[in-house]
N, C-alpha and C positions, 0 to 999 in steps of 0.2 A: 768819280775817281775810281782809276780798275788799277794796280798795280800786280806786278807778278813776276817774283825771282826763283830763274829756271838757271838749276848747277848740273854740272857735267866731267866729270875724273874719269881718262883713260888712265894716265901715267900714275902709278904707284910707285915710282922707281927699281922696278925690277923686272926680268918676263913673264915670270911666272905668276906676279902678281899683278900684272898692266892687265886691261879691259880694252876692246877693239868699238865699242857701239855707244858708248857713254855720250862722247864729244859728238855726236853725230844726232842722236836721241834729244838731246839736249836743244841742238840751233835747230833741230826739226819742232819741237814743241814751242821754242820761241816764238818761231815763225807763224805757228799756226794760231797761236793767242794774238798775238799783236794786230792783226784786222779779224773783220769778219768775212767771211765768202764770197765776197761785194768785195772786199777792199776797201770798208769801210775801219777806223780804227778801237781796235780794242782794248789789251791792258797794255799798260807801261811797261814793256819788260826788260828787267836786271838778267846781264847771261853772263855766268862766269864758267870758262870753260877750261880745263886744265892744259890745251893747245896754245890759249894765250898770255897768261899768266897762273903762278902757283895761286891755286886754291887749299887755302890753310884751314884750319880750323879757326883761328881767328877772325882770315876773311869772312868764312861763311857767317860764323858766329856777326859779324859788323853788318854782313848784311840782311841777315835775319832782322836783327833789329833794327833797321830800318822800314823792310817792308810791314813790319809790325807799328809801325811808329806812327801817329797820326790819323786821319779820318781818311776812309774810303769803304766805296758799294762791297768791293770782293776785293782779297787777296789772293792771290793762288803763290804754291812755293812748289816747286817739282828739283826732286833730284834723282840721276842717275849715276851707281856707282857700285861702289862697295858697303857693305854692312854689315855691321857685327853683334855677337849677342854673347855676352860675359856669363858665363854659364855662375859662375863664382858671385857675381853681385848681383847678377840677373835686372844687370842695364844692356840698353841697345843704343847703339851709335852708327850714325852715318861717317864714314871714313873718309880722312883728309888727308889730304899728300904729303904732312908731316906728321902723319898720326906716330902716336909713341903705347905702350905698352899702358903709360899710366891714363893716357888720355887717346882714344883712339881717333877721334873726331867730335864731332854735333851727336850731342846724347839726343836721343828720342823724347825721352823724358822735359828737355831743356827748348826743343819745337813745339813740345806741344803746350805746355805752362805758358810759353807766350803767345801762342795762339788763341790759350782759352782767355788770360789775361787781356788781350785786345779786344774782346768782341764793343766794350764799351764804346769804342771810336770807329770797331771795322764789323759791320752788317753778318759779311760772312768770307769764312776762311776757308781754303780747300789746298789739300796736303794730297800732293803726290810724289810719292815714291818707288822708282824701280833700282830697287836693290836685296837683297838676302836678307832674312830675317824681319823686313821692314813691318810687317802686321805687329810686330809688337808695340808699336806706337799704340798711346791710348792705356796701356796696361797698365794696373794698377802694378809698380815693380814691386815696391815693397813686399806683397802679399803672394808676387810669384804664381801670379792665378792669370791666365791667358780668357776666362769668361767674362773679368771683372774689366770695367775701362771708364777712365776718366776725361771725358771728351766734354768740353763748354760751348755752352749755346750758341751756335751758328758755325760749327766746327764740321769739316766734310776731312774725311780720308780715305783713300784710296790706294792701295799697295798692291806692290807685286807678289809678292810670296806671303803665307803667313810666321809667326813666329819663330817656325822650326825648317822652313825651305830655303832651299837658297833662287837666285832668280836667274834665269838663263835669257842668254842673246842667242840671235836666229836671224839671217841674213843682212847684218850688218845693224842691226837695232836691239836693244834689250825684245826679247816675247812679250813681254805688257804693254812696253810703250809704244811697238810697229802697231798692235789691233787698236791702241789707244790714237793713233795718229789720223790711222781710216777712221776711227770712228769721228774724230774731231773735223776729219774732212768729210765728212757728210752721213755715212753709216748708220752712225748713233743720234741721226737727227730727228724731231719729234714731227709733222705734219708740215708744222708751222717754218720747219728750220732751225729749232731752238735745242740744244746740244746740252745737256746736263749732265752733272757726274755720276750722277745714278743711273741714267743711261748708257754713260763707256761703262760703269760697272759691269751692265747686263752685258755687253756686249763683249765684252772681255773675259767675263765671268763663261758665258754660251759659248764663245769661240776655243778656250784652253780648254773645257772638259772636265772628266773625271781625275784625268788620271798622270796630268802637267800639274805644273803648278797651281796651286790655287788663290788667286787675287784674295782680296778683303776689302770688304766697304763699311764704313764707320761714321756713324752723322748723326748728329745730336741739331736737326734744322727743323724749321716748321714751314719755311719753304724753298722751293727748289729753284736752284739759282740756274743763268744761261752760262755757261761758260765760251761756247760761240754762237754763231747764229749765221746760217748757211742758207741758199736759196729754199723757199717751201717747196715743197712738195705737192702742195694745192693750194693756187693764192688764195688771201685771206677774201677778195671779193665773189671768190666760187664757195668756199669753204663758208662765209654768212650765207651763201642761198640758198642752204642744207634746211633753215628754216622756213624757208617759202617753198623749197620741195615739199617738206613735210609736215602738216601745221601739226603733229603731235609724233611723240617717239615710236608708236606703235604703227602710224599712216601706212598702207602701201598705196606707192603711187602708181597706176594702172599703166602700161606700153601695150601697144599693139604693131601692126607693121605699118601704120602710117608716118613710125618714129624711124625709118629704118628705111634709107633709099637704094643700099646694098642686101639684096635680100638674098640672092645665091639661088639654090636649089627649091626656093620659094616663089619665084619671081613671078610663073607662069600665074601658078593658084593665086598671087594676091595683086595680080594684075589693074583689077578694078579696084583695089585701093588703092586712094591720091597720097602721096607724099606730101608731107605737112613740114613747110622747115621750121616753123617753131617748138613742132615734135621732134625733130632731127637735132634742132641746139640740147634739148632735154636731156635726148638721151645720149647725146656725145659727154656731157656732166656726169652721167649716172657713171659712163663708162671710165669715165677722170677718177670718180665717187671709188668706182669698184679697184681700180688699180692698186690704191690704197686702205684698202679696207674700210671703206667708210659705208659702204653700201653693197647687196648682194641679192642677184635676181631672186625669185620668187620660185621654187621648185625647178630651178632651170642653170644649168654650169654656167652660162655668160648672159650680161646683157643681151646683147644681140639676140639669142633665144628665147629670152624673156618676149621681145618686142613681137619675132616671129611666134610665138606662143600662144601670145595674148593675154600673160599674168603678173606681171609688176618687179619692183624694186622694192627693198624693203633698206630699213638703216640696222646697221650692225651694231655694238654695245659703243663701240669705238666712234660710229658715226653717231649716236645717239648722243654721247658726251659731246661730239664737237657743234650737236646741233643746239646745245643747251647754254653752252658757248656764245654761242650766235644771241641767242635771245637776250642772254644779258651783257652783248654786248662787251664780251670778255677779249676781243680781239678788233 
């Protein structure tokens, strides 16, 4: 059981206070949770958008506890909006389209106590937020110390700005959630296909820079959850042969131009060697191997020169892990 409630507020009631990318943000990450890259199905997801009905602070509040409520693998909660930070009581709140002075919307503080409160029934929670101020989630408020953070076992967050930025939209999407969106469609994907939140981190984190805003990642996990799961990048039955390539991490595996029936400005000189196609299957792998980092010729820029060379393939730190993989059987 995957559940996942994704909010979305353009309308503030006013212009200068209305948001153009919220509603739009919002049924864009809907959509991308609800299957997998397959079309196969993913979490359940709750979308309240401010286009179709008013989103209150009560609403939210009702539906929070819900997707808090009861057993499941992961939650995820995403909101895109507006967000405030009471310089005076040093709370933060997600803002609701009746927000009032006394109560501006969904305290930070009131997301996150339920989130940590749940883990007993829910494995793992993951909080995204594209809004102003949102990194303060997690923060000890009492204490007024943006270092200290109170985050419960299987607790994941992810925000767009930190405590003191605000978060900006860029071509019709908030800036967090459009790099966040590629990355869900495939960007941020591991070998395997498997999309974790520490990965949009990197990837979001890498893409804004120095000198944009600056995301925050916050996790209190011991392991890392799929949030989708997208085609591989090297099927899993080429990816276990990494261990019958190489019976140990250190092996190189020797090519010469027997593996290599295009040989170009070599053809003449290696004339009288036969083309081998069970050497030719090899190294078309090694070159799958190398695309992705898993493998890299032997004093040589590409495979193919490796073959024409006559010095090998060796496994990278990356191909070394996935060939460890292999052996027990981890995929």
């Amino acid at each position: 059981m995957k559940r996942a409630l994704v909010i979305g507020i353009d309308d503030y009631g006013s212009p200068e206070r209305n948001l153009e990318g919220c509603v739009a943000d919002a049924l864009a990450v809907a959509d991308k949770l609800e299957s997998h890259g397959n079309g196969d199905p993913n979490f359940d997801v709750v979308t309240l958008t401010s286009n179709a009905a008013p989103v209150t602070t009560e609403v939210m509040d009702d539906a929070l506890r819900k997707l808090f409520h009861g057993k499941a693998e992961t939650v995820v909660f995403y909101f895109a909006g507006h967000g405030v930070l009471d310089a005076e009581t040093n709370r933060g709140h997600l803002v609701s389209q009746d927000h009032k002075k006394s109560l501006p919307g969904l305290s930070l503080t009131h997301v996150i106590d339920m989130a940590n409160a749940a883990h007993k029934e829910i494995d793992s929670t993951v909080i995204i937020l594209d809004s102003c101020h949102a990194g303060f989630i997690g923060e000890l408020a009492a204490l007024g110390n943006g270092d200290i953070s109170v985050i419960g076992k299987g607790v994941t967050i992810l925000a767009a700005a930190d405590r003191n930025q605000a978060a900006a939209e860029h071509d019709g999407h908030g800036l967090f959630t459009g790099i966040m969106l590629d990355g869900l469609t495939g960007s941020a994907s591991d070998i395997l296909g498997r999309i974790t939140p520490a990965a949009l981190y990197s990837l979001i984190d890498q893409t804004l820079g120095g000198w944009d805003q600056r995301p925050v990642y916050k996790a209190n996990v011991q392991n890392f959850i799929t949030l989708r799961q997208v085609p591989p990048k090297v099927t899993p039955e080429l990816l276990r042969k990494l261990k019958d390539y190489f019976p140990a991490a250190s092996y190189i595996l020797p090519v010469d131009p027997s593996f290599e029936p295009d040989r170009g400005e070599f053809t003449e000189k290696f004339k009288d060697i036969p083309i081998i196609e069970e050497n030719v299957a090899v190294l078309r792998d090694m070159q799958t191997y190398y695309k992705v980092n898993l493998v890299l010729p032997v004093d040589q820029p590409f495979p193919w020169h490796a073959a024409m060379n006559g010095t090998g393939c060796r496994l990278t730190s990356q191909g070394a892990h996935y060939r460890r993989l292999a052996e027990k059987k981890r995929f």
